[in-house]
C-alpha positions as CSV (number, residue, x, y, z in Angstrom):
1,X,-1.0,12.0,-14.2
2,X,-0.1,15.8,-14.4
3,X,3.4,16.6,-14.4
4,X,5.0,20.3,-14.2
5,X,7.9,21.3,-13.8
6,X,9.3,22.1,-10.4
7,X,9.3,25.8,-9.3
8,X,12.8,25.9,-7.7
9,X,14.8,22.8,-9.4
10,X,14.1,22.9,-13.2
11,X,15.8,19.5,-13.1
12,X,12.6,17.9,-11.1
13,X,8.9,17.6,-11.9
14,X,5.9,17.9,-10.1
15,X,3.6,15.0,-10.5
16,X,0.1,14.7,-9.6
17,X,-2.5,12.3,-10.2
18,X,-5.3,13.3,-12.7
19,X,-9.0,12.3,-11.1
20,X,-9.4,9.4,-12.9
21,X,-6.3,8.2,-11.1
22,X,-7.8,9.2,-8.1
23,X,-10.8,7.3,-8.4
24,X,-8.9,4.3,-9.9
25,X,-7.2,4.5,-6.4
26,X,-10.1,4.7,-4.2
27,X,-11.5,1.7,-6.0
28,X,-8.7,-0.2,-5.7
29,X,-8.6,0.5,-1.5
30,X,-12.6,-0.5,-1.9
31,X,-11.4,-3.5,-3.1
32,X,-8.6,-4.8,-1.0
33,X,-10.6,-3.6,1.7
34,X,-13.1,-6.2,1.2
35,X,-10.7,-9.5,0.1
36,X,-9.0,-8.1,3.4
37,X,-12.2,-8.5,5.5
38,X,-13.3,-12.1,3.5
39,X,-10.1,-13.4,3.9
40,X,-9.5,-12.3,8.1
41,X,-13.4,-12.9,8.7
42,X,-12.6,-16.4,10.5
43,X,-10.2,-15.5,12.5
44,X,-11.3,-13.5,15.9
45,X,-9.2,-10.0,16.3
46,X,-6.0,-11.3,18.0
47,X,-5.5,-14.2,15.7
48,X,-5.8,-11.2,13.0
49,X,-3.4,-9.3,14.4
50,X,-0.8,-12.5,15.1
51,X,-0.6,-13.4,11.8
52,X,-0.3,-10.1,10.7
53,X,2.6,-9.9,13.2
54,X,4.0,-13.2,11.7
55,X,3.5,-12.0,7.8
56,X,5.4,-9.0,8.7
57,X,8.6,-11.0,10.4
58,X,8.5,-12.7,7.1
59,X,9.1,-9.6,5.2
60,X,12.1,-8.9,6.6
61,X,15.1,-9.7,4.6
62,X,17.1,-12.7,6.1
63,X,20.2,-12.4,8.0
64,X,23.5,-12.1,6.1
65,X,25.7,-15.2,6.9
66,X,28.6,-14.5,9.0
């Protein structure tokens, strides 16, 4: 990571990924990429996109009581 200091704010940094982070990062897409297509490869498109509809209601934080 490169970090510099901010032109206008001297109390903030400018941060930047070096290339090897880069390509770290494009690996790592590669990667979930294809445990994303072996995992979903069963299902036919709209039972993809169901559960992904159901995994995302599960994110959401539960109701406060009251």
């Amino acid at each position: 990571m490169n970090r510099r200091r901010h032109p206008r704010d001297r109390r903030a940094f400018l941060i930047e990924p070096t290339e090897a982070g880069r390509a770290a990062k494009t690996k790592a897409i590669k990667i979930l990429d294809e445990q994303k297509r072996h995992f979903l490869g069963p299902l036919t498109l709209d039972q993809q996109n169901e559960l992904l509809a159901i995994l995302k209601l599960l994110q959401r934080p539960p109701p406060l009581p009251g």
